[in-house]
C-alpha positions in Angstrom: 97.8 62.8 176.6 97.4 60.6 173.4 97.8 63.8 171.0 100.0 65.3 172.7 102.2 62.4 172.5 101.3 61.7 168.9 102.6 65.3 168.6 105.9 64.3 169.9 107.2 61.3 168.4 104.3 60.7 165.0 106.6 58.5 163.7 106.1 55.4 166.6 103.3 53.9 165.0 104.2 54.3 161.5 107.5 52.3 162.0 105.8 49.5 163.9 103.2 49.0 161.9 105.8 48.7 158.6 107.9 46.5 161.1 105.4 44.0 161.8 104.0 43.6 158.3 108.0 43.1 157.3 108.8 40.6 160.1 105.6 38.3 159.7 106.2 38.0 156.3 108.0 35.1 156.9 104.9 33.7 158.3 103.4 31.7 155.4 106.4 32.4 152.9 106.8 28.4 153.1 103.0 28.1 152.5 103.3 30.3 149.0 105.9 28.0 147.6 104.4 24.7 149.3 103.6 23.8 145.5 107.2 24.3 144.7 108.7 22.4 147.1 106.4 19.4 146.9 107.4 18.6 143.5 111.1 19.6 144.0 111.6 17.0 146.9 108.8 14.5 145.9 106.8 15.3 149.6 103.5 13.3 149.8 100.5 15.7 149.5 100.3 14.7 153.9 103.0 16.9 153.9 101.3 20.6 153.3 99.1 20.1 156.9 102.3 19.5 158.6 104.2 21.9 157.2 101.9 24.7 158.4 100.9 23.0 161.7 104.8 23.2 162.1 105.1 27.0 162.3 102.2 27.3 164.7 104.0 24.7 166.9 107.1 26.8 166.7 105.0 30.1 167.3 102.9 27.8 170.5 106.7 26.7 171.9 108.7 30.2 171.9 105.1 31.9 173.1 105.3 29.5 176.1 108.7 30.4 176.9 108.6 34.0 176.3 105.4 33.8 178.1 107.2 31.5 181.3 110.2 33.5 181.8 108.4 37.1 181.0 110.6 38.4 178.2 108.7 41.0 177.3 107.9 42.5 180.2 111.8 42.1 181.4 113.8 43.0 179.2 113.5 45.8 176.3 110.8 45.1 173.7 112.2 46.7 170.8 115.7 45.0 171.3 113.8 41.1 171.9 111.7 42.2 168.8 114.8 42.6 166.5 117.0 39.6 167.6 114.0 37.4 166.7 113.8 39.4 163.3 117.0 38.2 162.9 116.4 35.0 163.7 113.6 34.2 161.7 115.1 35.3 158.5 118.0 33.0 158.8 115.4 30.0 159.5 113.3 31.3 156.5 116.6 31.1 154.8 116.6 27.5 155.3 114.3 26.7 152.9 116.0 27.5 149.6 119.1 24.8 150.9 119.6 22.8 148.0 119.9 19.4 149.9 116.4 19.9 152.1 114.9 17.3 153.0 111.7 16.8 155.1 113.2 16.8 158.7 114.9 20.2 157.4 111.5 21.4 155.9 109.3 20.7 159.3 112.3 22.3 161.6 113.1 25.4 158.8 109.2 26.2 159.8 109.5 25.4 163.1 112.1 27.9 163.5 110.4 30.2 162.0 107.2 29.6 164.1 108.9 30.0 167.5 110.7 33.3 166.6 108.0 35.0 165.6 106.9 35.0 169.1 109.5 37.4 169.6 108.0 39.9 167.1 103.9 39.5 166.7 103.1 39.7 170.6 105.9 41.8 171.6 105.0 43.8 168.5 101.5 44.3 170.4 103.1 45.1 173.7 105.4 47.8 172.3 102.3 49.6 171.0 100.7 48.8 174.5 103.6 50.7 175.9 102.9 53.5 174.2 99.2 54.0 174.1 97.4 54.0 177.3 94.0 54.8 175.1 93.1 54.4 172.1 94.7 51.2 172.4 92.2 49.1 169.8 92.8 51.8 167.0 96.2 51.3 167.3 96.3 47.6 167.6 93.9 47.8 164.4 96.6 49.0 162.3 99.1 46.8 163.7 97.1 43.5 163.5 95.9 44.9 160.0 99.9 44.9 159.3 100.4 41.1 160.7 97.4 40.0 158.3 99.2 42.2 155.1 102.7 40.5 156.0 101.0 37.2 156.2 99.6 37.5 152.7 102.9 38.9 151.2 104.5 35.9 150.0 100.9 35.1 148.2 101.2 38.8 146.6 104.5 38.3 145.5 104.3 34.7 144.4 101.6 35.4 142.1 103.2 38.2 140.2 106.5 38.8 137.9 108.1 40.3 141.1 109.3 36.7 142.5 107.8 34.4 140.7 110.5 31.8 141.6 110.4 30.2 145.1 113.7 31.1 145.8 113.2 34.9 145.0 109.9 34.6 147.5 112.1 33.5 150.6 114.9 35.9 149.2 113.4 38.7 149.9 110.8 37.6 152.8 113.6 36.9 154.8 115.6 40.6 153.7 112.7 42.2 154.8 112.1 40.8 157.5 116.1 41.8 159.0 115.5 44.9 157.8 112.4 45.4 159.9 113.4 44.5 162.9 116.6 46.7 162.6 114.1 49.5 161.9 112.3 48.9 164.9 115.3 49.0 167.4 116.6 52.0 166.0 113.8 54.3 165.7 111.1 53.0 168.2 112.8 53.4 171.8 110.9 51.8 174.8 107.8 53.4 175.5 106.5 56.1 178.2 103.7 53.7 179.6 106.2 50.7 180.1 106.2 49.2 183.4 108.9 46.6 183.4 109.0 43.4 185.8 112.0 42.8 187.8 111.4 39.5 189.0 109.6 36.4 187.6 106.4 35.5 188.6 105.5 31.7 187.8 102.2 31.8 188.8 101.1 35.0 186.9 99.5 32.8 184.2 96.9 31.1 186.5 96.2 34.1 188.4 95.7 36.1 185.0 92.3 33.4 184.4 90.9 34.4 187.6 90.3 37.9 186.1 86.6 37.6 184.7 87.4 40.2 182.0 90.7 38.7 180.6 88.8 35.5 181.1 85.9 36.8 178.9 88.6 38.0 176.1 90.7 35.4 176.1 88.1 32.5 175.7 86.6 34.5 172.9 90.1 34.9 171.4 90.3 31.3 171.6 87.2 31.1 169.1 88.3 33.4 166.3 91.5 31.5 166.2 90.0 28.1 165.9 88.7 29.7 162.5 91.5 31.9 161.7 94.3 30.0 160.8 92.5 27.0 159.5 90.6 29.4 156.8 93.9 30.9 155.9 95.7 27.6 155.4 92.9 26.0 153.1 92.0 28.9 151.4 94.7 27.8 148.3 93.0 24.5 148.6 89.4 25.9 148.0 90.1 28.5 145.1 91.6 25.7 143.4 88.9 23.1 143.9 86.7 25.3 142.9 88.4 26.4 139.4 89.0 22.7 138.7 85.1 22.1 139.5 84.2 25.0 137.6 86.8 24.7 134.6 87.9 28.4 136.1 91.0 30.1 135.3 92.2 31.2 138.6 95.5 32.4 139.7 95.4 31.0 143.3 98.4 32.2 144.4 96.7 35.7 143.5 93.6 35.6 145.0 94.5 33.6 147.9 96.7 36.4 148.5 93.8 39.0 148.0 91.7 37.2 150.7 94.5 37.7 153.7 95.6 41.2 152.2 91.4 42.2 153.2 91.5 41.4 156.6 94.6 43.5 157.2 91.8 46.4 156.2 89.5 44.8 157.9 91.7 44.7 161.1 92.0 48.8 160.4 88.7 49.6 159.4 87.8 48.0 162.9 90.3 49.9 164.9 89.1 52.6 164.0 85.4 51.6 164.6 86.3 50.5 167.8 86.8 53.9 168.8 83.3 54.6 168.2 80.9 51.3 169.4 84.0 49.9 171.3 86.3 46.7 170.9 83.9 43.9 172.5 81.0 45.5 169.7 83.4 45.2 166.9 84.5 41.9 167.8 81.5 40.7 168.3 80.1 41.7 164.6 82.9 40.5 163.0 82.6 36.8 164.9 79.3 36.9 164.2 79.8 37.7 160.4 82.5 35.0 159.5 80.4 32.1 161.8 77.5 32.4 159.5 80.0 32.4 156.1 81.9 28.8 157.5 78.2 27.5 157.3 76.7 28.8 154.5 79.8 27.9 153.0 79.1 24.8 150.8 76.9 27.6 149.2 79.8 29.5 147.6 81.2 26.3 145.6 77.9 26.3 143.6 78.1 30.3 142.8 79.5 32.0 139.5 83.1 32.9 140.2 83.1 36.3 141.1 80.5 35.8 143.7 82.5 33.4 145.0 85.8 34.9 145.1 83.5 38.4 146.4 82.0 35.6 149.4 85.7 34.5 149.9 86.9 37.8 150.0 83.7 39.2 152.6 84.9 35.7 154.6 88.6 37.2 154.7 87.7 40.5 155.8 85.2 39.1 158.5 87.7 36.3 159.3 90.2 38.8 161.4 89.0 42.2 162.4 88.5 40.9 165.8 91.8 40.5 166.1 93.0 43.3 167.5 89.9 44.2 169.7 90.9 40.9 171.5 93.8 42.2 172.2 93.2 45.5 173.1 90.5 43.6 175.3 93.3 41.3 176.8 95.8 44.3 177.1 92.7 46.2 178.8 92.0 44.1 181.4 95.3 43.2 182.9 98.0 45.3 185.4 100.7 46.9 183.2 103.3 45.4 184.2 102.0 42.1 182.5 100.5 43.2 179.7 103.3 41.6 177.6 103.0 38.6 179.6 98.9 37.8 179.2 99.2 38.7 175.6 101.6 36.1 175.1 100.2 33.8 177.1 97.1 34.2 175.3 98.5 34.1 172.3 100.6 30.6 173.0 97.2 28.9 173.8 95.0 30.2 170.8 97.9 29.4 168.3 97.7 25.8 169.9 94.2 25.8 169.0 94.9 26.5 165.6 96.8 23.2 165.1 94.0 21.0 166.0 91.6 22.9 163.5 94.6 23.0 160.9 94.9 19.0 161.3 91.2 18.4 161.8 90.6 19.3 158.5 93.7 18.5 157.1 92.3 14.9 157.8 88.9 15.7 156.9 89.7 16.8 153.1 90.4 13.1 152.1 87.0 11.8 153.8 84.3 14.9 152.7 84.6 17.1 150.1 86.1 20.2 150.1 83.1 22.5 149.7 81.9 20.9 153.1 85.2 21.3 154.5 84.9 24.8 156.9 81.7 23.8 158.1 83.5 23.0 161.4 85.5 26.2 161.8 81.9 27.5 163.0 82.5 26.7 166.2 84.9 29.1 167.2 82.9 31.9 166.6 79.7 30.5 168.0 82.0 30.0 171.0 83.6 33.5 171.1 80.0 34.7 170.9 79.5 33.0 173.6 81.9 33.7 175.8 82.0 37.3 174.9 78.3 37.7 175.9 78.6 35.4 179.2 77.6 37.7 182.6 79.9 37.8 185.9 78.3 35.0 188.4 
């Protein structure tokens, strides 16, 4: 059935995956020019934590809803995918308004945050919708597009091609309309979509009395207590490290470099998937990044290139579980709420991410930064856990 339909429309996941890497570009666009816009409105260096926390809160708050009033399993995907493409450019937009100011900055990310709940999860659901198996190859690709969009404005920042702030939310926030626009037009809804006609406020709950969605979405829970956090302070540790080492580093480069791997990373294991299948896969790759966030301190005392090669291993290791969560997730629920439980699981990870992104954003002015992701290891050790627990 899968070639078949691959034979008949080969285009579907090409144009979602270039779709989701152009809409979650806006992701951490505010992040690349942080620098920028610290010095250009005199914000206190409290502000950067903040800042990112503020997107995730955004991301946490439209997840909810969507998740509450069943958007995506409702009302067409690709059509809910490109209004919030739309919205989320404007909101990106914001940032480059001459007279910003902090309360501006926070809700500009906040914006940002909660309309990309329209596009990563239902991004997920629209690929759900169209491949009943091999599901985790195709969610590799797509996650692997996420983690590429995410580390765009990193990319772009730290070469000629938009080297000003301005240019980097410019054309973040162009591409970003013009994927969602893409999507609509060319990506219809798909053959195995089972839509809901009524809301169901207690599908939530009853989703966590499935064992198996249980199982995936408590280990989701620990990759993203690590996720996020490692992403937000990566800038922070490349540059600690050239000043401790007297480096030369271009950290908006390399910082760029270590997200850009994991969008591999979330391929390579898509693929792979197919082979040892998604709970394996995930299970390596949690493994893997637990035992770099405590060997970690380690890196600081290495010659550069090992370290930036451990940062880089630690990016790709950091995400290609991603997706095999949510094929896991998608996997272990009824159709017609598969958009529903990957929101939802997605609304309560992303809130986890804000207490590891303001744990250690509290944290770097009391230890010192090569100590600092020591505590992210206890998401995967609980992801590990969780993954290998038995049905009582």
């Amino acid at each position: 059935m899968l070639t078949n339909l691959l034979k008949q429309k080969p285009h579907i996941l090409p144009i979602i995956i270039l779709s989701q890497f152009a809409c979650t570009s806006t992701w951490f666009a505010g992040n690349a020019i942080l620098e920028s816009l610290t010095k250009k409105l005199d914000f206190g260096a409290d502000i950067v934590s903040h800042v990112i926390s503020s997107v995730q809160f955004g991301f946490i708050i439209g997840t909810l809803i969507f998740g509450v009033l069943m958007i995506a399993d409702r009302f067409s995907p690709s059509r809910v995918f490109m209004i919030c493409a739309f919205l989320a450019s404007v909101s990106n937009l914001t940032l480059i308004y001459p007279d910003l100011n902090v309360g501006g900055l926070l809700f500009a990310r906040f914006s940002t945050g909660f309309f990309l709940a329209g596009i990563y999860p239902v991004g997920m659901k629209i690929a759900a919708d169209y491949y009943e198996k091999g599901l985790g190859k195709a969610l590799g690709f797509l996650v692997g597009a996420l983690v590429l969009g995410t580390a765009f404005p990193f990319l772009i920042k730290g070469s000629p091609l938009a080297s000003h702030p301005d240019k980097v939310i410019i054309l973040t926030s162009s591409i970003t309309a013009f994927g969602g626009l893409l999507l609509f037009l060319l990506v219809p809804n798909g053959p195995y979509r089972v839509a809901s006609t009524t809301l169901k406020f207690d599908a939530g709950p009853k989703l966590f009395k499935n064992f198996e969605f249980k199982k995936a979405a408590f280990g989701y829970f620990g990759h993203m207590w690590e996720l996020y956090a490692f992403w937000a302070f990566t800038p922070i540790a490349i540059q600690y490290f050239a000043i401790q080492s007297g480096s030369a580093i271009s950290v908006s480069l390399w910082s760029g470099i270590v997200i850009a791997l994991g969008g591999l990373s979330c391929a390579y294991g898509g693929i792979l998937s197919q082979r040892i299948g998604s709970k394996k896969v995930a299970l390596i790759a949690l493994i893997a990044s637990g035992f770099l966030c405590l060997i970690s301190p380690l890196l600081f005392s290495l010659p550069i290139y090992v370290f930036l090669a451990g940062w880089c291993l630690w990016g790709i290791a950091v995400t290609a579980d991603s997706p095999q969560f949510s094929n896991l997730v998608a996997s272990a629920v009824a159709p017609e709420l598969k958009g529903t439980a990957l929101t939802l699981v997605n609304c309560i990870g992303f809130a986890i991410t804000i207490i590891s992104i303001q744990l250690l954003g509290s944290l770097q002015s009391i230890i010192p930064i090569d100590l600092l992701f020591i505590p992210l290891a206890i998401g995967p050790l609980l992801g590990v856990y969780y993954l290998l627990s038995k049905k009582r």
